[in-house]
FISETOR-263268 format. One record per residue (C-alpha): residue in three letters; z, y, x; residue number from 1. Coordinates in steps of 0.1 Angstrom, whole numbers. Example, Ala and Ser with C-alpha at 12.3 -4.5 7.8 and 13.67 -1.06 7.14 Angstrom:
BEGIN
<ALA; <78; -45; 123>; 1> <SER; <71; -11; 137>; 2> 
***
This chain:
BEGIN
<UNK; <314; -319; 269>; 1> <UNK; <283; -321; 292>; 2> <UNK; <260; -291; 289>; 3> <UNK; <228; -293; 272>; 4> <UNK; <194; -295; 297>; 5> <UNK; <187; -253; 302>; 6> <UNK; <150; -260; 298>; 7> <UNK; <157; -279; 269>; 8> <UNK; <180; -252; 255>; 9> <UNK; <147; -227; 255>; 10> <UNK; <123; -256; 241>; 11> <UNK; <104; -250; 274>; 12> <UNK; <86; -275; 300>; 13> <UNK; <104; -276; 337>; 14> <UNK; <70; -259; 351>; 15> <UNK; <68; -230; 322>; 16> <UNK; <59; -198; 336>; 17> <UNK; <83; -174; 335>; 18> <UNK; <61; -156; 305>; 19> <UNK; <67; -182; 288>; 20> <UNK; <103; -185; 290>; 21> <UNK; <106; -150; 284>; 22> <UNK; <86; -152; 253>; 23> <UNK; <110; -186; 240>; 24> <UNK; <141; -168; 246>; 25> <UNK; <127; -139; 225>; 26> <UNK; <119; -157; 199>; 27> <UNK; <152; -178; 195>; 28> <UNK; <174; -147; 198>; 29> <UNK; <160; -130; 171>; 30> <UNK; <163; -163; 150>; 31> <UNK; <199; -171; 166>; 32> <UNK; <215; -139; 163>; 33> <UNK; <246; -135; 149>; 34> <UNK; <235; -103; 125>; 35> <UNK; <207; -122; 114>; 36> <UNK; <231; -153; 101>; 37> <UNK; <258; -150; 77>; 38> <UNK; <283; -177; 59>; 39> <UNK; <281; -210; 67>; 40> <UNK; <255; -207; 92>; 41> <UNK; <269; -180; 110>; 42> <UNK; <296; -202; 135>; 43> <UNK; <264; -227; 143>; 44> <UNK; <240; -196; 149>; 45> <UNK; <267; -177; 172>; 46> <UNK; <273; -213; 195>; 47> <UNK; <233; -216; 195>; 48> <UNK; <231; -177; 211>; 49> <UNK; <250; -181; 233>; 50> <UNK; <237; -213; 246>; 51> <UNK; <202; -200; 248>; 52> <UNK; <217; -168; 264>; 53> <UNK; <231; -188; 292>; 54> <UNK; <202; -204; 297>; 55> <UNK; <180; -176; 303>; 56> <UNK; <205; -158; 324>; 57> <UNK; <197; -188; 347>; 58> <UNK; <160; -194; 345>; 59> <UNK; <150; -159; 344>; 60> <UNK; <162; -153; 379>; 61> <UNK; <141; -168; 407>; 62> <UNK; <173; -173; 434>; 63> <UNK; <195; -188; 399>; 64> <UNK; <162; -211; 388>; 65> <UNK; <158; -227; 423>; 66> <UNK; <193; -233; 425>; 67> <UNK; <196; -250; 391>; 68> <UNK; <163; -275; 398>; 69> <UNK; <177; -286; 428>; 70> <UNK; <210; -289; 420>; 71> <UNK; <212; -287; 378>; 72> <UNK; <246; -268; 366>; 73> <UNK; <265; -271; 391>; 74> <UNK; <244; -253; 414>; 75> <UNK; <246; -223; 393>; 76> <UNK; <284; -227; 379>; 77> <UNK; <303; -197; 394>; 78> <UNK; <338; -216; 399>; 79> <UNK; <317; -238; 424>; 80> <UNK; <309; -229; 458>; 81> <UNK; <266; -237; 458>; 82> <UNK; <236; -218; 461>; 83> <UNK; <237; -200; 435>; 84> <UNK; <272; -199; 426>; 85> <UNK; <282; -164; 431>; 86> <UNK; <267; -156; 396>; 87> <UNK; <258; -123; 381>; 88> <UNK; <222; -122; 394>; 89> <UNK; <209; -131; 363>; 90> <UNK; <222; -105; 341>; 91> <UNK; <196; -77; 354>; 92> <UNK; <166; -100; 340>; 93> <UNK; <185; -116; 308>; 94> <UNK; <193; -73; 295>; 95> <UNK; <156; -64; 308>; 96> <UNK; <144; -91; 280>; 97> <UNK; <169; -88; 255>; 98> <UNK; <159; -52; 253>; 99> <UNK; <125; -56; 244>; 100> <UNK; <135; -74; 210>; 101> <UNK; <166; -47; 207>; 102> <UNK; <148; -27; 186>; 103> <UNK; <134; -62; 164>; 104> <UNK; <168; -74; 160>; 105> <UNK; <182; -47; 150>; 106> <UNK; <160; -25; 135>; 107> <UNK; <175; -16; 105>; 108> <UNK; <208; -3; 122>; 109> <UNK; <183; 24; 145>; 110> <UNK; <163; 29; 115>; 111> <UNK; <153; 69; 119>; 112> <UNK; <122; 85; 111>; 113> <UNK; <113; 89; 75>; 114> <UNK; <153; 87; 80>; 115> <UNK; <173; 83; 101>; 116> <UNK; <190; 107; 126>; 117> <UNK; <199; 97; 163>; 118> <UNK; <223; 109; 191>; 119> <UNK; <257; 100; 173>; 120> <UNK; <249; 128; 141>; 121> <UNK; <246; 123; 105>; 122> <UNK; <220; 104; 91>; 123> <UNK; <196; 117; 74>; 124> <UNK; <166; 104; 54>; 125> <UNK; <139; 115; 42>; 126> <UNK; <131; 120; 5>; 127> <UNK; <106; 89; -13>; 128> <UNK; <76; 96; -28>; 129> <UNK; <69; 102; -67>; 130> <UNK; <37; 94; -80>; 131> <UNK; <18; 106; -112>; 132> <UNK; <-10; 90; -133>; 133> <UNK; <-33; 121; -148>; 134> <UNK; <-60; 110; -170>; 135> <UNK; <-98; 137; -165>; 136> <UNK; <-129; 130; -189>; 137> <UNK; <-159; 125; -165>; 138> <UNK; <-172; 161; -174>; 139> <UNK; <-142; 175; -157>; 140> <UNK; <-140; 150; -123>; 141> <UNK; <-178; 160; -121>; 142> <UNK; <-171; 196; -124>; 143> <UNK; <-136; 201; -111>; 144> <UNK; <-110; 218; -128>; 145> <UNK; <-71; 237; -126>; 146> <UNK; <-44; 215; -143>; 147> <UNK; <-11; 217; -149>; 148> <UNK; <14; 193; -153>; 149> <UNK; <52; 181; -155>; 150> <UNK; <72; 171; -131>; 151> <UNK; <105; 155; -122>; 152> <UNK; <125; 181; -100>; 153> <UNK; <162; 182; -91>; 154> <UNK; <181; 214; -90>; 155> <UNK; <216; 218; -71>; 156> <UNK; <245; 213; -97>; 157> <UNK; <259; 241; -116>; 158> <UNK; <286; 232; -119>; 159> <UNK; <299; 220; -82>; 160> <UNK; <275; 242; -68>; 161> <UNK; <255; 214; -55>; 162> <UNK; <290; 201; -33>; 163> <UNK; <292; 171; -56>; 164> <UNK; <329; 175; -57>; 165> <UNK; <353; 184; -85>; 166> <UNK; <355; 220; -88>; 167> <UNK; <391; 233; -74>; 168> <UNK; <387; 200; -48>; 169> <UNK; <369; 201; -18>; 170> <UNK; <346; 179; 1>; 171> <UNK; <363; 159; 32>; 172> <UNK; <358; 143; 63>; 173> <UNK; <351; 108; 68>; 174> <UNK; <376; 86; 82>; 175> <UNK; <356; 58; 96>; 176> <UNK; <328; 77; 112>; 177> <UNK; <349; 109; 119>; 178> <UNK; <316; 130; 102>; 179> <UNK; <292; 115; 122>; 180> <UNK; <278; 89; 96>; 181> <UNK; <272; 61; 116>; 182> <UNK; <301; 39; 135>; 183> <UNK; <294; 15; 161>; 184> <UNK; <295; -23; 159>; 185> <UNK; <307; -42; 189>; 186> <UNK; <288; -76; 195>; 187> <UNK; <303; -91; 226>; 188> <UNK; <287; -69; 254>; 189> <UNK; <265; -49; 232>; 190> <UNK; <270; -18; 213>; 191> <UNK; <250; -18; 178>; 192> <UNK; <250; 17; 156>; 193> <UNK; <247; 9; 123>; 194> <UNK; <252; 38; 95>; 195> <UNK; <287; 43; 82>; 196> <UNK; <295; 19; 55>; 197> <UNK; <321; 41; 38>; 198> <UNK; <299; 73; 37>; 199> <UNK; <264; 58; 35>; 200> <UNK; <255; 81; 65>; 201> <UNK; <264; 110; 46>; 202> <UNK; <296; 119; 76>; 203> <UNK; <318; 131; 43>; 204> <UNK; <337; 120; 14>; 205> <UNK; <342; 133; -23>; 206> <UNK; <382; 122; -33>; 207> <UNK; <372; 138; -65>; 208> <UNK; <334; 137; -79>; 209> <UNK; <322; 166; -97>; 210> <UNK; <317; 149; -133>; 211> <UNK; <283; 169; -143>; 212> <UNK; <261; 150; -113>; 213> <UNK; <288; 122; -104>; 214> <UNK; <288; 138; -69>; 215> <UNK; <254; 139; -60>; 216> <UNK; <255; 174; -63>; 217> <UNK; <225; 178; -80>; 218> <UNK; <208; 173; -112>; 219> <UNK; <173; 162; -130>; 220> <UNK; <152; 187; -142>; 221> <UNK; <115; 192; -145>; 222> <UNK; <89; 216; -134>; 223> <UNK; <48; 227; -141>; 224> <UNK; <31; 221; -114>; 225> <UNK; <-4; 237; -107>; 226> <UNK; <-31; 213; -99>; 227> <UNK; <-63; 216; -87>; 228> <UNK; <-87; 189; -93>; 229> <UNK; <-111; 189; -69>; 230> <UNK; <-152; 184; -81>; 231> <UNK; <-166; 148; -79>; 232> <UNK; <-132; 132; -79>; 233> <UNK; <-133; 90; -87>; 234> <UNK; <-109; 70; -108>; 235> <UNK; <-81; 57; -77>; 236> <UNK; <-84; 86; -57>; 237> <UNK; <-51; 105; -50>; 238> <UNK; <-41; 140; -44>; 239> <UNK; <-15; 143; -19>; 240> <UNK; <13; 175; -32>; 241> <UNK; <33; 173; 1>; 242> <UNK; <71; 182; -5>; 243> <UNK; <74; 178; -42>; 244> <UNK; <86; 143; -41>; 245> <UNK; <126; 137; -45>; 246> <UNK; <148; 156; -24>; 247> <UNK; <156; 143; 10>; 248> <UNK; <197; 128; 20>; 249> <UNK; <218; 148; 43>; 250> <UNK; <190; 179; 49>; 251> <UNK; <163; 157; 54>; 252> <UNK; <125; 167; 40>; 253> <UNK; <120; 160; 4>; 254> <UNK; <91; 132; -3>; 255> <UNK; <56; 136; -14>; 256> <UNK; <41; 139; -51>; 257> <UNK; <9; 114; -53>; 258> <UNK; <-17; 122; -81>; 259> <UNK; <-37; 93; -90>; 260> <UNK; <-67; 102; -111>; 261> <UNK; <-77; 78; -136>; 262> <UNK; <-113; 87; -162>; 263> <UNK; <-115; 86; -195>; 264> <UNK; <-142; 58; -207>; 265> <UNK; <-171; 78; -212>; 266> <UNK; <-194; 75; -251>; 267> <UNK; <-225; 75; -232>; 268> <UNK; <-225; 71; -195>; 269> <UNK; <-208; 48; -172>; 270> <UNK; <-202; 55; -135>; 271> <UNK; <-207; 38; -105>; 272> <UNK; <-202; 58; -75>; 273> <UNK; <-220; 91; -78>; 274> <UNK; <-246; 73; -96>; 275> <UNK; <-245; 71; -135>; 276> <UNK; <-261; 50; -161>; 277> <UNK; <-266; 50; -198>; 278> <UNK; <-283; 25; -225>; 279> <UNK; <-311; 39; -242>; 280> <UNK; <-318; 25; -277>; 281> <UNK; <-352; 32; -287>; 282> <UNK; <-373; 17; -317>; 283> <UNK; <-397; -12; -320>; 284> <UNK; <-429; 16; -325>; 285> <UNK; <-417; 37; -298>; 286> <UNK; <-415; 15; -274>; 287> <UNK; <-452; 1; -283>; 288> <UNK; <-466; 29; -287>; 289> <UNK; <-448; 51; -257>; 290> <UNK; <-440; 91; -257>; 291> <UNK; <-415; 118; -244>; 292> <UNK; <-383; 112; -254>; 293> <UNK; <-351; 131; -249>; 294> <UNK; <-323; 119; -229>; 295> <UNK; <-285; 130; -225>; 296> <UNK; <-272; 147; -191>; 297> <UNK; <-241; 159; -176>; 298> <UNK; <-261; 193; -175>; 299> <UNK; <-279; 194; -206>; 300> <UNK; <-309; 175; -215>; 301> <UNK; <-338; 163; -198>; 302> <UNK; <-373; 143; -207>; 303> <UNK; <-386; 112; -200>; 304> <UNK; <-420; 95; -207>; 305> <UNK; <-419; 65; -222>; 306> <UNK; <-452; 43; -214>; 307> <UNK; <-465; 21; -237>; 308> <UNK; <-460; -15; -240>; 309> <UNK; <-426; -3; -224>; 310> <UNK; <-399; -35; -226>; 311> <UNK; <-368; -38; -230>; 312> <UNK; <-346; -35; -196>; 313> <UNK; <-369; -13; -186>; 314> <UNK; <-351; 13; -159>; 315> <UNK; <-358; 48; -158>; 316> <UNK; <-343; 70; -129>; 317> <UNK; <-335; 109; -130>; 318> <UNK; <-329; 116; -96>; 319> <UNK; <-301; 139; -89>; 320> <UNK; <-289; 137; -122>; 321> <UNK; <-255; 118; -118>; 322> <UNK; <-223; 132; -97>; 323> <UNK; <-221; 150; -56>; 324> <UNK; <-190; 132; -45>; 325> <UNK; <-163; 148; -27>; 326> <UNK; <-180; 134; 2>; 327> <UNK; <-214; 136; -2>; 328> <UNK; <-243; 163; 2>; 329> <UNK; <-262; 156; -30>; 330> <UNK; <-253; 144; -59>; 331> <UNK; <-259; 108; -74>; 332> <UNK; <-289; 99; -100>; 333> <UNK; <-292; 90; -133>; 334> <UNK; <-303; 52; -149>; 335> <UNK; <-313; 50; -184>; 336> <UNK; <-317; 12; -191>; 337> <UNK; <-340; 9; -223>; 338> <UNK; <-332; -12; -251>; 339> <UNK; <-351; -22; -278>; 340> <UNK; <-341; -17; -316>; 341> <UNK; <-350; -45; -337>; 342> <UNK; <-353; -31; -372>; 343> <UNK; <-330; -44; -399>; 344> <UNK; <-326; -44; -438>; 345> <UNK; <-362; -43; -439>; 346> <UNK; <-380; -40; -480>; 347> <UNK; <-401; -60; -489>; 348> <UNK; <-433; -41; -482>; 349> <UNK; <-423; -36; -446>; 350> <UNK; <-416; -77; -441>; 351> <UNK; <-453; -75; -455>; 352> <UNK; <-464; -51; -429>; 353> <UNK; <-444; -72; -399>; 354> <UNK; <-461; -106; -411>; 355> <UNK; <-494; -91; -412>; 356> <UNK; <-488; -68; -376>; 357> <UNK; <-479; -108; -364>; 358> <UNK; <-510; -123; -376>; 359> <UNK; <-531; -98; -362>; 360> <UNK; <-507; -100; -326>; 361> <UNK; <-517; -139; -326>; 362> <UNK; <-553; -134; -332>; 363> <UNK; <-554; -116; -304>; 364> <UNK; <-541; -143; -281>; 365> <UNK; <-521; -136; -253>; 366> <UNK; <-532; -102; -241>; 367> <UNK; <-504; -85; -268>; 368> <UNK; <-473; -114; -256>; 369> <UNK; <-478; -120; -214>; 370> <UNK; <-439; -125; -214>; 371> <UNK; <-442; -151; -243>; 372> <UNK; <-471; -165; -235>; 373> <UNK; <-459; -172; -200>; 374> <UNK; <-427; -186; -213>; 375> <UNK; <-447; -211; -235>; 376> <UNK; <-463; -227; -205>; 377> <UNK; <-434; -232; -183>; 378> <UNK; <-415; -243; -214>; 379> <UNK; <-448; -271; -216>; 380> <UNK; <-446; -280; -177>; 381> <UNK; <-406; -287; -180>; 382> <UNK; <-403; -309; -209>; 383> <UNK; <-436; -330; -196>; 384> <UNK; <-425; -333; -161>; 385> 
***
């Protein structure tokens, strides 16, 4: 069967720099590897490898490449006498590529750090992360406080004394990695450490697993844990408790605990950043007639003067009255939005008083309504456009 066309093997042009083959060849090895295709696929993806493997072996090499344009396969076939016959050259520049996607292809087997150890020794992995929600009224993320609260912890097995194994049985060696956790996985030339299938990394086995933590070796428990909630703290924002996450595999360092604060809705106030806001209802009179009227703060209370003719919408602003962030240097201010009361389940002498405070509003024209009046004439200019 005639060989396919090397160029056409890497999906390159004739004149393709040798970037560019480099960068093909990377890209079909990763999607051609054997690890990377199982069952049906895999015999079709194994014959594709090591097409494209040739292939580079010949174009990546200068002395191989010349000899294979001028003279196509033969002049490159090492049971031929030609040019570049002698074969061989090309390996140096096909293991300089292939190990720049080494660590792509086969990543997970070298997996390590939050994990993984190296140099032929057990594996071991670092614990994962737990995360808590804790609920704070906006008084207390303003002010800061000390909390405590309940964790998940695990403590080492009474009963095995954290061994994991059948008390009166002991705890042996692992027969496929001989202790070491990870075996080695033989790929035609290359040499691919991958962890221990039989031991999970782990370098031992349990014949006999302790029945109070089915050889774990450990059990769940739960713990208080002091907390201290930082002044200013926003809903989302998470405190970092490093090492009180689950336990690590093998030695390695236990996770982290993430507390994510979440605040209570508020009855009066609303925040937005270290600014907050509040609706202020105030009646029809007061707002006509204007005057000091008493607000709500996180501190206490404070005054504001109403003016008259004051409409609703109307925004006041305390300054310095809202929330200093855990990153700011003062603290946010406070928005009182006014809004109007319309009376309700008026008697009959106060309709009486309405209609005739109406009558007089009208016989003043359109001094006592601007808004209204306003309104009125662009209502007039739109419908006789």
């Amino acid at each position: 069967m005639a060989k396919k066309d090397f160029y056409e093997s890497l999906g390159v042009p004739r004149n393709a720099s040798d970037e560019d083959i480099k960068k093909s060849y990377r890209k079909l090895a990763m999607k051609y590897h054997p690890d990377r295709n199982q069952g049906d696929a895999a015999k079709t993806a194994e014959e594709k490898f090591k097409e494209i493997k040739e292939a580079y072996e010949v174009l990546s090499d200068a002395g191989k490449r010349s000899a294979y344009d001028q003279y196509g396969h033969a002049g490159v076939d090492p049971n031929m006498r030609g040019p570049g016959g002698a074969g061989g050259e090309g390996f140096g520049g096909f293991a300089e590529a292939f190990g720049d996607i080494f660590g792509d292809v086969f990543g997970g087997a070298r997996r390590g750090g939050g994990g993984g150890g190296g140099g032929g020794g057990r594996q071991v992995f670092r614990g994962n992360d737990i995360s808590y929600a804790m609920e704070v009224t906006l008084e207390e993320a303003a002010a800061g406080k000390d909390a405590q609260i309940r964790i998940p912890s695990w403590d080492d097995c009474r009963t095995c004394s954290g061994s994991g194994a059948k008390p009166g049985t002991k705890v042996v060696t692992c027969t496929t990695c001989h202790g070491n956790g990870v075996v080695q996985m033989r790929q035609g030339f290359f040499s691919v450490q991958q962890t221990c299938p039989q031991c999970r990394g782990t370098g031992k086995l349990i014949p006999e697993p302790c029945v109070a933590c089915h050889g774990v070796g450990k059990n769940k428990a739960h713990k208080t844990l002091e907390v201290k909630i930082p002044a200013g703290i926003d809903s989302g924002m998470r405190i970092r408790s490093s090492g009180n996450g689950e336990p690590g595999t093998n030695g390695g360092p236990a996770g982290d605990l993430y507390i994510e604060i979440r605040i209570k809705k508020h009855e009066i106030f609303e925040r937005d950043g270290d600014d907050l806001h509040c609706v202020l209802p105030i009646s029809f009179p007061r707002a006509a007639l204007g005057g000091e009227i008493e607000v709500p703060t996180l501190a206490g209370k404070a005054a504001i003067d109403i003016p008259e003719g004051t409409q609703a919408g109307k925004q006041f602003r305390l300054r310095g009255k809202g929330i200093k962030g855990i990153r700011s240097s003062y603290p946010g201010d406070l928005y009182c939005h006014i809004a109007v009361e319309t009376p309700v389940k008026l008697t009959e002498h106060q309709r009486k008083l309405l209609k005739d405070f109406d009558d007089s509003l009208k016989k003043g024209g359109a001094k006592h309504t601007p808004t209204e009046e306003g309104w009125t004439d662009k209502l007039r200019n739109f419908f006789s456009a």
